[in-house]
N, CA and C atoms of all chains as a GROMACS GRO file, in nm:
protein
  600
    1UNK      N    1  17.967  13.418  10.294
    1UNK     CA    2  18.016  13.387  10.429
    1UNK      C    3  17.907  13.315  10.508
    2UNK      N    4  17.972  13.235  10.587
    2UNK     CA    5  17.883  13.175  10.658
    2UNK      C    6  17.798  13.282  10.780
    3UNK      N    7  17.677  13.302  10.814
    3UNK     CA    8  17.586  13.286  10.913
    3UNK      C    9  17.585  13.265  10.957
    4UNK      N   10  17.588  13.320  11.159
    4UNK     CA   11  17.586  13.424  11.165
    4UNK      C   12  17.698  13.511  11.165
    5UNK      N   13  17.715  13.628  11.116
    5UNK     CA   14  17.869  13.687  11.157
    5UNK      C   15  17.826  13.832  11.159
    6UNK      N   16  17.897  13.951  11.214
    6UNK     CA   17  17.885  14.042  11.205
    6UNK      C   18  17.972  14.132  11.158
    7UNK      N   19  17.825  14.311  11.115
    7UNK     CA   20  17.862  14.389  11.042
    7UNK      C   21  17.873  14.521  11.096
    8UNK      N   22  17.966  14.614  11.045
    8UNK     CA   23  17.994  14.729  11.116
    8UNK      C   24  17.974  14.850  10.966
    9UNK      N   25  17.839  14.881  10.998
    9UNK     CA   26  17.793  15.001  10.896
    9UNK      C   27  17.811  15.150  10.957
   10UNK      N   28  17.935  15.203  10.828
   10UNK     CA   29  17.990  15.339  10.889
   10UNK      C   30  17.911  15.429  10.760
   11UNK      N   31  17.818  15.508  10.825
   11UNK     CA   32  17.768  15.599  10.712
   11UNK      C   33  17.848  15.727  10.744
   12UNK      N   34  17.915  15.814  10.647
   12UNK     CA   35  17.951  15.940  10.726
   12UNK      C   36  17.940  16.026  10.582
   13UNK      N   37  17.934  16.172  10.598
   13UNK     CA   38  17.947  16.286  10.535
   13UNK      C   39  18.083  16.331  10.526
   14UNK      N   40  18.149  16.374  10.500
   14UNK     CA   41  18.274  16.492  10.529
   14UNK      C   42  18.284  16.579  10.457
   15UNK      N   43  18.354  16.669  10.542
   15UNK     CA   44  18.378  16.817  10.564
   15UNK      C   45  18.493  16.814  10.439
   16UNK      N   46  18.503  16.923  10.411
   16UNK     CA   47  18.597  17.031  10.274
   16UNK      C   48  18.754  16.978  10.307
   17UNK      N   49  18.792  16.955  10.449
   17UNK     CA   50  18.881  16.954  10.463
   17UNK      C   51  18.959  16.811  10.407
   18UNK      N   52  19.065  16.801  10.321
   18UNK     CA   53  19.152  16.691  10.250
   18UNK      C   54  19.222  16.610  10.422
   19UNK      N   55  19.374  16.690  10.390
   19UNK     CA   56  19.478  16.714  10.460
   19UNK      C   57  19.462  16.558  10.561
   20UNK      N   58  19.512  16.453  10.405
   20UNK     CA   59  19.560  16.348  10.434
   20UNK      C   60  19.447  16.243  10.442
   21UNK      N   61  19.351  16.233  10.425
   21UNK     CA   62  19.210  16.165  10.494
   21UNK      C   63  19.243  16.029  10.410
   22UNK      N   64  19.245  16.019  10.233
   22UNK     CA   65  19.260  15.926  10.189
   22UNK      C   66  19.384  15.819  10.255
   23UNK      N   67  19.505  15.922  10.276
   23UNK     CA   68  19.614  15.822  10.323
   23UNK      C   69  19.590  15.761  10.452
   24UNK      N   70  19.490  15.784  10.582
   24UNK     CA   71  19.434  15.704  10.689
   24UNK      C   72  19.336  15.619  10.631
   25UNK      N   73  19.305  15.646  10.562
   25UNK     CA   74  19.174  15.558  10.524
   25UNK      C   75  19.231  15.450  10.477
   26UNK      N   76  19.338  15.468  10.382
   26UNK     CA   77  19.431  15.320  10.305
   26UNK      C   78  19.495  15.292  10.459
   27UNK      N   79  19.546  15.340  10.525
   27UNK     CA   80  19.611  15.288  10.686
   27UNK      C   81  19.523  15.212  10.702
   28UNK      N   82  19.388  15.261  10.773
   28UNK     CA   83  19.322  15.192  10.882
   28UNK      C   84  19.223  15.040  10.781
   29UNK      N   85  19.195  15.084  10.674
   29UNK     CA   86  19.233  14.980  10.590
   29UNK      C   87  19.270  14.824  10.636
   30UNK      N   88  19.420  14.846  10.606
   30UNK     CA   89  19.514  14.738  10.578
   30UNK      C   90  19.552  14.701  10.741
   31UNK      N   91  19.518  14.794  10.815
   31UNK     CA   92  19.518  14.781  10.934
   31UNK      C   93  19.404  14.668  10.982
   32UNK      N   94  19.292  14.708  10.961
   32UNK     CA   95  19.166  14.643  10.966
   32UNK      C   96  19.213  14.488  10.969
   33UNK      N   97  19.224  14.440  10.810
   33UNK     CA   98  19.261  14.359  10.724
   33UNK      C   99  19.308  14.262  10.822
   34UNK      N  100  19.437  14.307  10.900
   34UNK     CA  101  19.523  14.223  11.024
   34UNK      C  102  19.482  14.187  11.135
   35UNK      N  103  19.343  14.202  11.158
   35UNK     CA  104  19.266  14.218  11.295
   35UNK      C  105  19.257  14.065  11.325
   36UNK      N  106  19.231  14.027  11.421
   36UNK     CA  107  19.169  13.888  11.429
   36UNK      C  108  19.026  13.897  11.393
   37UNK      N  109  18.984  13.759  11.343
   37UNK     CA  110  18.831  13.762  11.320
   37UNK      C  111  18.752  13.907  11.208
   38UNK      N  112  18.876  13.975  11.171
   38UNK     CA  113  18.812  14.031  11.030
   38UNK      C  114  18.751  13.926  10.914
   39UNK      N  115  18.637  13.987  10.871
   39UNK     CA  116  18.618  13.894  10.745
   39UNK      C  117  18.613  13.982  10.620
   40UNK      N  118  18.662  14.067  10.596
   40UNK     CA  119  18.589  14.156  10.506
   40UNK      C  120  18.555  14.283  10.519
   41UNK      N  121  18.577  14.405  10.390
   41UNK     CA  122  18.551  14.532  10.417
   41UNK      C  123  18.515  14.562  10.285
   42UNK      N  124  18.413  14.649  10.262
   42UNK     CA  125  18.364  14.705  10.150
   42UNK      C  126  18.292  14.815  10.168
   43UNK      N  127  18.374  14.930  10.009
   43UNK     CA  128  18.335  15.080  10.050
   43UNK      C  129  18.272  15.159   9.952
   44UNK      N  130  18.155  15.248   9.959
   44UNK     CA  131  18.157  15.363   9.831
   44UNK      C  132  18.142  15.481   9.852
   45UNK      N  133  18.152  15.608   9.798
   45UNK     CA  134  18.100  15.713   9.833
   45UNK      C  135  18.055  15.783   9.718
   46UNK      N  136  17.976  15.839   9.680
   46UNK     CA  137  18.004  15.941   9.648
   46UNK      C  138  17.916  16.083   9.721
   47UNK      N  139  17.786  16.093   9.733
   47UNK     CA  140  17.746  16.230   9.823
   47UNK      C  141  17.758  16.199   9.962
   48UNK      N  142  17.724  16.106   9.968
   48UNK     CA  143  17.783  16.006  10.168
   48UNK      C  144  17.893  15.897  10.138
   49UNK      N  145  17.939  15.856  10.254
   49UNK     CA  146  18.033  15.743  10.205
   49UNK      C  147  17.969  15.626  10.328
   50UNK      N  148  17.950  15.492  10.270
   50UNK     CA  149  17.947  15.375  10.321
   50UNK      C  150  18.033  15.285  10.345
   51UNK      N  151  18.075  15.273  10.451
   51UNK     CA  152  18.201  15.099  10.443
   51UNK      C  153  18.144  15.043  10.559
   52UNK      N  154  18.104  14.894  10.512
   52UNK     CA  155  18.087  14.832  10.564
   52UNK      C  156  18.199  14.730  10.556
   53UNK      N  157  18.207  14.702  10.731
   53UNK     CA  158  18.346  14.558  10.762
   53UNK      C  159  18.244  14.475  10.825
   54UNK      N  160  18.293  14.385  10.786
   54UNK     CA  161  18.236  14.209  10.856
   54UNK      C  162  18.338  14.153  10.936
   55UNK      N  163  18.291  14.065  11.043
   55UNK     CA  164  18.343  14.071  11.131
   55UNK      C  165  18.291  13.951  11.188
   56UNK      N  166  18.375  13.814  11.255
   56UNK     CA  167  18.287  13.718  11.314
   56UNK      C  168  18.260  13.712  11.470
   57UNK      N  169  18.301  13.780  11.522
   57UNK     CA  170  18.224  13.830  11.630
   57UNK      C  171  18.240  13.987  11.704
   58UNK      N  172  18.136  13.956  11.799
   58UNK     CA  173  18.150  14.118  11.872
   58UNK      C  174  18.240  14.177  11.942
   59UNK      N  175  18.338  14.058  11.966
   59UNK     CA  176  18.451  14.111  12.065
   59UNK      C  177  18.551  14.125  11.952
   60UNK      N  178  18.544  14.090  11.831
   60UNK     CA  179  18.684  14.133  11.754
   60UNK      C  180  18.583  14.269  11.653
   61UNK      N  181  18.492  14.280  11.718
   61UNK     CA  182  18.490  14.429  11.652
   61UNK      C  183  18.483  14.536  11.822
   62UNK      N  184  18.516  14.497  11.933
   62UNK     CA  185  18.517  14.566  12.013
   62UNK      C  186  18.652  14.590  12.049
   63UNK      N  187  18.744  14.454  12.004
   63UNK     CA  188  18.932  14.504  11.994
   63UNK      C  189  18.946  14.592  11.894
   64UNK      N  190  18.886  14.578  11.787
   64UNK     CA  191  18.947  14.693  11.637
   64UNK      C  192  18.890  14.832  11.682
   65UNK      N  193  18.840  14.857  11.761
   65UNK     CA  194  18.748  14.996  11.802
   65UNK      C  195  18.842  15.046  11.890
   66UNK      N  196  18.920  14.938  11.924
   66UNK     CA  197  19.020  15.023  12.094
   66UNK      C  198  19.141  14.987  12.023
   67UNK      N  199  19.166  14.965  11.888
   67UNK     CA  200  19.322  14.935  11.910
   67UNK      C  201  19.406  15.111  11.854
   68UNK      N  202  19.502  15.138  11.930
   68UNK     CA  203  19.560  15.295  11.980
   68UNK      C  204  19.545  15.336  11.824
   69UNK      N  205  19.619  15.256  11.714
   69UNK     CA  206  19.608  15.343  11.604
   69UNK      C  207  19.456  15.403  11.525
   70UNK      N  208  19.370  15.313  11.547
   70UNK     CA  209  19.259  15.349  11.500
   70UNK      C  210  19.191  15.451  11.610
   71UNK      N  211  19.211  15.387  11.765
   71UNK     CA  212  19.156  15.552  11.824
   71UNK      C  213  19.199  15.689  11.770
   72UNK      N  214  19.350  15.646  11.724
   72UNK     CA  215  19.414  15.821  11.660
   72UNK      C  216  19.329  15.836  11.574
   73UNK      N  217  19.283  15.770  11.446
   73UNK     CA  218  19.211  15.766  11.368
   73UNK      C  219  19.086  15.822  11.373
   74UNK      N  220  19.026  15.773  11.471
   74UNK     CA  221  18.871  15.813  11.520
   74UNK      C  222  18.854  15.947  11.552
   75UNK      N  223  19.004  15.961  11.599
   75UNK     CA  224  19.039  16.089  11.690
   75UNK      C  225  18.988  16.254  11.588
   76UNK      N  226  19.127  16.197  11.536
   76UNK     CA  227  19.155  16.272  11.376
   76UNK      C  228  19.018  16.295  11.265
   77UNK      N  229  18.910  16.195  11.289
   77UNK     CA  230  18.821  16.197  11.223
   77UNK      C  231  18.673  16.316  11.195
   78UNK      N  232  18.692  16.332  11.379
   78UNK     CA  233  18.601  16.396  11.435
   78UNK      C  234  18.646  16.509  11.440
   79UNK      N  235  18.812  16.520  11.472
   79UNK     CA  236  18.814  16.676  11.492
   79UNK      C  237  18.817  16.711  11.317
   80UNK      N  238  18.893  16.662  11.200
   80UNK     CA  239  18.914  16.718  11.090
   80UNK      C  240  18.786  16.666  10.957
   81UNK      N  241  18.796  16.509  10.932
   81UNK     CA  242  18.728  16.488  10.816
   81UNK      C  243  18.597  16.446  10.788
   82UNK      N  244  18.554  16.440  10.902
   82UNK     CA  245  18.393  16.408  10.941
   82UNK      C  246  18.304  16.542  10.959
   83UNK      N  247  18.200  16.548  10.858
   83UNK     CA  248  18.063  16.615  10.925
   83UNK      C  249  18.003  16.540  11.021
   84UNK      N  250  17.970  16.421  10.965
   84UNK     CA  251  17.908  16.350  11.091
   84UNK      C  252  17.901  16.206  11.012
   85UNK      N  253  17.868  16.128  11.114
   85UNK     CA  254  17.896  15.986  11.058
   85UNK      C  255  17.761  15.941  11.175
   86UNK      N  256  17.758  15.787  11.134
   86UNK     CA  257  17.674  15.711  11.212
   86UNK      C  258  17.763  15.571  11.187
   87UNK      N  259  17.752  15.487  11.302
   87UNK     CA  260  17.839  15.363  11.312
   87UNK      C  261  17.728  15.288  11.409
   88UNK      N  262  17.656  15.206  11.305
   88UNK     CA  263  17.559  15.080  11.341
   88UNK      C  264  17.658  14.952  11.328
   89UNK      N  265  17.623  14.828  11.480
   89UNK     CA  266  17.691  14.726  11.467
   89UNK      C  267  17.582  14.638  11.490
   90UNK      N  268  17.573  14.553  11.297
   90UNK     CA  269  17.435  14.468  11.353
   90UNK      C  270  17.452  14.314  11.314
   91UNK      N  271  17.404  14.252  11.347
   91UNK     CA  272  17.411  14.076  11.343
   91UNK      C  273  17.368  14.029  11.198
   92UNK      N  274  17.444  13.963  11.118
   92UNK     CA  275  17.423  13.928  10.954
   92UNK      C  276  17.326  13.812  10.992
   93UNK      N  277  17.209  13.792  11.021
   93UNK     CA  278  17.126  13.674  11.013
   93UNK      C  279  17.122  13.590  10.904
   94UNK      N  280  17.134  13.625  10.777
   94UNK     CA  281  17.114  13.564  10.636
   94UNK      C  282  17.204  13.656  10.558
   95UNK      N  283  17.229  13.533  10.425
   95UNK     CA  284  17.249  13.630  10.304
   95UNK      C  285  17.256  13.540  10.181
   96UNK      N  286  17.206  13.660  10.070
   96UNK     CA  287  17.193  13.553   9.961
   96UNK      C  288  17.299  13.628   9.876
   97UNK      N  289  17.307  13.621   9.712
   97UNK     CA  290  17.403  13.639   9.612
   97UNK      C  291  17.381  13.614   9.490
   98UNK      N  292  17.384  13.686   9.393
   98UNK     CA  293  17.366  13.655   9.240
   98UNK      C  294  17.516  13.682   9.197
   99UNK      N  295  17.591  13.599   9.103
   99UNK     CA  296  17.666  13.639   9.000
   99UNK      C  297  17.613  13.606   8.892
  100UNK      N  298  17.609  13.678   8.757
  100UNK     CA  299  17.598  13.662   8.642
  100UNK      C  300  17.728  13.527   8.540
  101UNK      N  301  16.808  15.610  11.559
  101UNK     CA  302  16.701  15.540  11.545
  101UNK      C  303  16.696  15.481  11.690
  102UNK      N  304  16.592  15.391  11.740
  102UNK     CA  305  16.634  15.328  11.850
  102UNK      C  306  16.644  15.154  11.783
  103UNK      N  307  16.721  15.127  11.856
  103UNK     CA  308  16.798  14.987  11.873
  103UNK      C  309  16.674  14.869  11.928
  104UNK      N  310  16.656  14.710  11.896
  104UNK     CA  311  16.725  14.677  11.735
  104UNK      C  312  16.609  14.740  11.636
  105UNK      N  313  16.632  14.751  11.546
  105UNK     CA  314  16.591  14.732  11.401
  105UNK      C  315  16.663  14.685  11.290
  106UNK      N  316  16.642  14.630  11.210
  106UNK     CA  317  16.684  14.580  11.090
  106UNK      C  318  16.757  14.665  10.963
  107UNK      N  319  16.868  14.587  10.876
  107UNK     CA  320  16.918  14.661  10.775
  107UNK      C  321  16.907  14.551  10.709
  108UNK      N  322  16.902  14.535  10.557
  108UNK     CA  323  16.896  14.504  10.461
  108UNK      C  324  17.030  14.566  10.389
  109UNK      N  325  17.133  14.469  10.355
  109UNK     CA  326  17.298  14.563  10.301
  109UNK      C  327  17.282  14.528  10.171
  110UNK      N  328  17.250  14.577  10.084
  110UNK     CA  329  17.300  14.556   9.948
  110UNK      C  330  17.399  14.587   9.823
  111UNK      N  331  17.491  14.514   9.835
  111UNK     CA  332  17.620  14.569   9.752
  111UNK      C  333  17.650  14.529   9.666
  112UNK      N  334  17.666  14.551   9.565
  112UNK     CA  335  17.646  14.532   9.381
  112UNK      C  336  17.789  14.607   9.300
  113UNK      N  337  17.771  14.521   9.175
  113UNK     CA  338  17.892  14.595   9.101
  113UNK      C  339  17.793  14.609   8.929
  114UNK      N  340  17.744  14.716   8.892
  114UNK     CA  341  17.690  14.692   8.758
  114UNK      C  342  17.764  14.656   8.641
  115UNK      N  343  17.666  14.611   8.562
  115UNK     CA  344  17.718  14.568   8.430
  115UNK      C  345  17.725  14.711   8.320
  116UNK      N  346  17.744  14.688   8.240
  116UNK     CA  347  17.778  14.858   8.142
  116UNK      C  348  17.691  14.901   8.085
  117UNK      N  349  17.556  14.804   8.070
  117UNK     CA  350  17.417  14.787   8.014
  117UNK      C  351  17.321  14.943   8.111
  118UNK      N  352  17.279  15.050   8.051
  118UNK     CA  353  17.185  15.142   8.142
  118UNK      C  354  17.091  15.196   8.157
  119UNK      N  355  16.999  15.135   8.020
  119UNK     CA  356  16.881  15.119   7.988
  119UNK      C  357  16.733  15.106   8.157
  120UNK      N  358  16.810  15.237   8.147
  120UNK     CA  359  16.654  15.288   8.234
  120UNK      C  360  16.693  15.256   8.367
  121UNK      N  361  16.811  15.286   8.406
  121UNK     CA  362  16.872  15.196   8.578
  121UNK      C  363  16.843  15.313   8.690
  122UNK      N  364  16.844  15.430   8.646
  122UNK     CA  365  16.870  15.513   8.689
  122UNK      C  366  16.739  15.581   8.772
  123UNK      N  367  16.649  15.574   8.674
  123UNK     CA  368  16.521  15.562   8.693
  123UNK      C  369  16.424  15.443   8.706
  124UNK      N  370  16.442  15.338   8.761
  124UNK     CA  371  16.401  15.189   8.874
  124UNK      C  372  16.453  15.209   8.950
  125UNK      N  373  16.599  15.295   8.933
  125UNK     CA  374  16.661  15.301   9.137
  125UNK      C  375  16.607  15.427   9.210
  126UNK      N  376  16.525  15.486   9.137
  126UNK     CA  377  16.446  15.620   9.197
  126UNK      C  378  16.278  15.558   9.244
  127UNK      N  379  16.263  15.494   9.126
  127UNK     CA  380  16.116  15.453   9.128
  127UNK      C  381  16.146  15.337   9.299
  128UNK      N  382  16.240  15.266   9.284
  128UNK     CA  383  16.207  15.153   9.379
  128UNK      C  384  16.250  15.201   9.505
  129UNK      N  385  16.301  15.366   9.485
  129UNK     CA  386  16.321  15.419   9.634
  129UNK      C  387  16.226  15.433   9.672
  130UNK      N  388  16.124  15.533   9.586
  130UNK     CA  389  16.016  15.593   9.623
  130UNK      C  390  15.892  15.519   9.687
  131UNK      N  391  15.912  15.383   9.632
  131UNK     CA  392  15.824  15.240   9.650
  131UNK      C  393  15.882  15.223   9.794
  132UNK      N  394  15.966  15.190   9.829
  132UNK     CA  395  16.026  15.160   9.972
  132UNK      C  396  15.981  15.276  10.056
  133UNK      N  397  16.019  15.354  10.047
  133UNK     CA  398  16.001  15.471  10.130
  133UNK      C  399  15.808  15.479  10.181
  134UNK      N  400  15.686  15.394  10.052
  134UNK     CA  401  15.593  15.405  10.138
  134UNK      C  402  15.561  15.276  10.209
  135UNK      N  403  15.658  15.174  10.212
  135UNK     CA  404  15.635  15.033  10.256
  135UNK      C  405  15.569  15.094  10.411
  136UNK      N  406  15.546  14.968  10.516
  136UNK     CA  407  15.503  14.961  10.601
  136UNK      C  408  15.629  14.910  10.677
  137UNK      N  409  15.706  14.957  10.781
  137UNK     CA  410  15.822  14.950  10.875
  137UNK      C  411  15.972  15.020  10.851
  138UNK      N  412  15.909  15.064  10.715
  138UNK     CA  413  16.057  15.107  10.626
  138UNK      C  414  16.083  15.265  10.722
  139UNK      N  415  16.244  15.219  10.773
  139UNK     CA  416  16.282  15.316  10.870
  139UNK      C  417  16.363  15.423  10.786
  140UNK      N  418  16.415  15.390  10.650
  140UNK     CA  419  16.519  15.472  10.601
  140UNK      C  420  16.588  15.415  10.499
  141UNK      N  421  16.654  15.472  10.433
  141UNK     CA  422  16.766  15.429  10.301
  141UNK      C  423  16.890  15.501  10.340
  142UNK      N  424  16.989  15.440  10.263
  142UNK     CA  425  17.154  15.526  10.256
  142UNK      C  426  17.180  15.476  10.106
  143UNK      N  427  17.237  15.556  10.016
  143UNK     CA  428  17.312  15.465   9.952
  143UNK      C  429  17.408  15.534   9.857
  144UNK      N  430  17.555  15.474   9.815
  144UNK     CA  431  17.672  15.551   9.796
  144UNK      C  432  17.710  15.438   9.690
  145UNK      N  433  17.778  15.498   9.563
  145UNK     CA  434  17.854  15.418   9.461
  145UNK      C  435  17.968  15.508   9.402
  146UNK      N  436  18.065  15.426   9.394
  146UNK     CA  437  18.159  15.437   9.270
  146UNK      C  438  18.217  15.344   9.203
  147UNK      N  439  18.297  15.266   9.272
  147UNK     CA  440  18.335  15.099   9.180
  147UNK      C  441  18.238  15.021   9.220
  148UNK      N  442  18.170  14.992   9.317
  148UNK     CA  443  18.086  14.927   9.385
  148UNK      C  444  17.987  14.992   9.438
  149UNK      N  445  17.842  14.946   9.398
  149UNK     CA  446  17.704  15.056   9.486
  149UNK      C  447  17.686  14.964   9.642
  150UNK      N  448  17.634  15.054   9.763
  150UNK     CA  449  17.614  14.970   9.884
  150UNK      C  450  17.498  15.056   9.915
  151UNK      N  451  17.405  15.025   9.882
  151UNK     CA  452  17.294  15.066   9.980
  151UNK      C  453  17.193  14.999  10.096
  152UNK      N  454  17.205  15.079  10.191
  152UNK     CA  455  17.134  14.987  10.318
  152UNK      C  456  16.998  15.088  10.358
  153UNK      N  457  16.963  14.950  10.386
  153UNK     CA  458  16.786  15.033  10.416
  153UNK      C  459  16.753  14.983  10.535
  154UNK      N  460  16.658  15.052  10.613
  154UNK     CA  461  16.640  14.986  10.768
  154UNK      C  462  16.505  14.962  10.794
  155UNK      N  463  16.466  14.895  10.857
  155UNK     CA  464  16.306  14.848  10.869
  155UNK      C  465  16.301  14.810  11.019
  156UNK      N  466  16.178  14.826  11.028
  156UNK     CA  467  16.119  14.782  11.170
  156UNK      C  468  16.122  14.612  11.203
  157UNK      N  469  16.087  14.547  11.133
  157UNK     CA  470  16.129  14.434  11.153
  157UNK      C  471  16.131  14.346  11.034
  158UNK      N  472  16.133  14.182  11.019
  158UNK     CA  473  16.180  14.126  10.963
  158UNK      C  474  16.090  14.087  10.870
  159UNK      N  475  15.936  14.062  10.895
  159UNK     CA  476  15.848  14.083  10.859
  159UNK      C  477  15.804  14.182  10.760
  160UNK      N  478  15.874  14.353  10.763
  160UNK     CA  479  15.837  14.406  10.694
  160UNK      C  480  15.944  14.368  10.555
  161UNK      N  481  16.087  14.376  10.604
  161UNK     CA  482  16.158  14.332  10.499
  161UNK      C  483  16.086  14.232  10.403
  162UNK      N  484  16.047  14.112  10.443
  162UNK     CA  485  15.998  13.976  10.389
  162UNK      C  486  15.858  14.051  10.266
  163UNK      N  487  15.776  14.188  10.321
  163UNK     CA  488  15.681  14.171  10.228
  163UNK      C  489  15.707  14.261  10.131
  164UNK      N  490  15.838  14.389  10.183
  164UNK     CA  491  15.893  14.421  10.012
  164UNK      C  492  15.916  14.335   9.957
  165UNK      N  493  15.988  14.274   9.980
  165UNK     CA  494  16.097  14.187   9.876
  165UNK      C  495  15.991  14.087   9.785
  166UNK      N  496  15.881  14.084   9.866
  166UNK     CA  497  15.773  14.011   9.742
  166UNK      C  498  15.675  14.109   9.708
  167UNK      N  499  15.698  14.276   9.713
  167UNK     CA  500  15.599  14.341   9.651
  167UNK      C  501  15.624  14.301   9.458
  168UNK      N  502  15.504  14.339   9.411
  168UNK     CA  503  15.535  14.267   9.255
  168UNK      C  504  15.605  14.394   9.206
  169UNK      N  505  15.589  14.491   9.267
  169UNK     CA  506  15.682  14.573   9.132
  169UNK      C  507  15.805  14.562   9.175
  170UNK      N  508  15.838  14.572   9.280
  170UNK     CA  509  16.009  14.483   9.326
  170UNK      C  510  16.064  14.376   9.285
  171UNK      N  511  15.977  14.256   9.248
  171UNK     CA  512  15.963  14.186   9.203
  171UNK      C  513  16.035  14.188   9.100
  172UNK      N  514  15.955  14.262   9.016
  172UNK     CA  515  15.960  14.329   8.872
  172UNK      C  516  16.138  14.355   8.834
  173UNK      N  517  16.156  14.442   8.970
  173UNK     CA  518  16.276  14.532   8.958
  173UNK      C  519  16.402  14.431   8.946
  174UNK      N  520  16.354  14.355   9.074
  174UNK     CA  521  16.497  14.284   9.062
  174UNK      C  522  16.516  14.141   9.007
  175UNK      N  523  16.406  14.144   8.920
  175UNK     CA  524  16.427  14.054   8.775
  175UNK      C  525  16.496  14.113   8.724
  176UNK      N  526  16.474  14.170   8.656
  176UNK     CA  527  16.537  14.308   8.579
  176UNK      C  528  16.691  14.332   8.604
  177UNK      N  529  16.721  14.329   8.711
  177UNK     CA  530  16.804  14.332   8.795
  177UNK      C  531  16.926  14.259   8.728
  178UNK      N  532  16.881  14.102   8.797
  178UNK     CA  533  16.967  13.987   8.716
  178UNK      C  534  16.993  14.012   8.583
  179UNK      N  535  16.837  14.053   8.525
  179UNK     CA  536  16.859  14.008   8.366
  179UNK      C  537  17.003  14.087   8.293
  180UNK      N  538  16.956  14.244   8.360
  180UNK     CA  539  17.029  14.352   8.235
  180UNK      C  540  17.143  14.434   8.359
  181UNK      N  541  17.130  14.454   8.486
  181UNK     CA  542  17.193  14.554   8.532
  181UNK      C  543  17.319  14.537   8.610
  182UNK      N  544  17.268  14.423   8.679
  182UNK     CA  545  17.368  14.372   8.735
  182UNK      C  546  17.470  14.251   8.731
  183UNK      N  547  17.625  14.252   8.764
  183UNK     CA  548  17.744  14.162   8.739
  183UNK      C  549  17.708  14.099   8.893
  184UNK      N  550  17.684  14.157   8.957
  184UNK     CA  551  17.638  14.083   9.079
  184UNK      C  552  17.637  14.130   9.192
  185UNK      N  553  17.517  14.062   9.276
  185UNK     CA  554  17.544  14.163   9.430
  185UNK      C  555  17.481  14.063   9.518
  186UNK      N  556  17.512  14.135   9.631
  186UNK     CA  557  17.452  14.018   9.768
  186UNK      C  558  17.393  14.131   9.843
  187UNK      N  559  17.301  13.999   9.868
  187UNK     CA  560  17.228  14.087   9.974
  187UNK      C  561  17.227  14.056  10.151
  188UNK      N  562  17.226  14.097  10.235
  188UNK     CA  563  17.254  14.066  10.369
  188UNK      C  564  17.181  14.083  10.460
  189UNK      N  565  17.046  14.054  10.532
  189UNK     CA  566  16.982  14.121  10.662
  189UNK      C  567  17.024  14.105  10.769
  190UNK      N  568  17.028  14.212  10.837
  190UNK     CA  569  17.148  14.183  10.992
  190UNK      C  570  17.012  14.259  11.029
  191UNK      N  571  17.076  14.256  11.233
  191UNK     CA  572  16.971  14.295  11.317
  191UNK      C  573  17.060  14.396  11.397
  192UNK      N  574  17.017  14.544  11.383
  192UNK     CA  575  17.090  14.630  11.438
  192UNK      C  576  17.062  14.649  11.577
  193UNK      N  577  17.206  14.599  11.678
  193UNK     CA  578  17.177  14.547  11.782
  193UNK      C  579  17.213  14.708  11.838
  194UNK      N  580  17.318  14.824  11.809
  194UNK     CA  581  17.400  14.925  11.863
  194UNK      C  582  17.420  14.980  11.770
  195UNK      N  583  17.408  15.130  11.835
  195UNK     CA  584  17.449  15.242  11.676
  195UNK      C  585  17.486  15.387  11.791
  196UNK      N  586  17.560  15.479  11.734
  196UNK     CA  587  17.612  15.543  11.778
  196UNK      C  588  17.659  15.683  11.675
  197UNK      N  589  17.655  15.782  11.713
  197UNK     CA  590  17.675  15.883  11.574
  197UNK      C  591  17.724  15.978  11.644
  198UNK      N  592  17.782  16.057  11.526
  198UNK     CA  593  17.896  16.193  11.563
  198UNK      C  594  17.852  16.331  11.478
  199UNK      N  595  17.831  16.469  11.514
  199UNK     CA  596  17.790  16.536  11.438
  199UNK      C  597  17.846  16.658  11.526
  200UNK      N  598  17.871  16.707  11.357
  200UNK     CA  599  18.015  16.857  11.388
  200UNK      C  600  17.926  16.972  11.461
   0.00000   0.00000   0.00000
């Protein structure tokens, strides 16, 4: 992607509790996906979980933060499937790439 | 942390090759961790590895990435481990966290 654009790094832990988490996560997802000015989302977990979304500017990651379904989301997050998380939003200055 | 500092995003998909991966991704933590600005690591895999590391500034990033045993590593890297990955430095402008 072109330079500069921005990234939204979600580190989080969670709690024991299931009761549905994967099926918001595929929601807010595909939700994401439809945003204006999304560029991209990529995720892993296994003892923490990382997803990072790209994003070409700060105001279309400041609409995806307020739009009602993902506040439920956020909502839902904190009271049930989150130990704790951290959500850094930082400026992609560069980037490079290897494929084999 | 306090705001900005730097991340370094690195997200990779390995090859099936595992000749010693396991132990260079311990060794080159342990190497980072005594750099000079190095604020921290995260890092999470299952189909895809993403690990992000944070540094004081841009400068410090610039003199891992030419320490020689890093060097070393992510020759190595290309040659045997990895199908491919990118790497990204952003400037962490805002961060914000939640804890149960």
């Amino acid at each position: 992607m072109q330079t500069p654009y921005y990234a939204v790094i979600f580190t989080s832990t969670r709690t024991d509790l299931d009761d549905n988490y994967a099926e918001m996560a595929i929601k807010m997802e595909t939700l994401a996906k439809q945003q204006p000015g999304f560029l991209g989302v990529e995720s892993a977990r296994n003892e923490i979980g990382i997803t990072v979304s790209y994003w070409e500017s700060l105001d279309a990651i400041a609409i995806w933060k307020q739009n009602l379904d993902h506040l439920d989301a956020q909502f839902l997050g904190r009271q049930k499937w989150y130990e704790n998380y951290v959500v850094r939003i930082a400026k992609v200055e560069k980037e490079y790439s290897f494929e084999r």
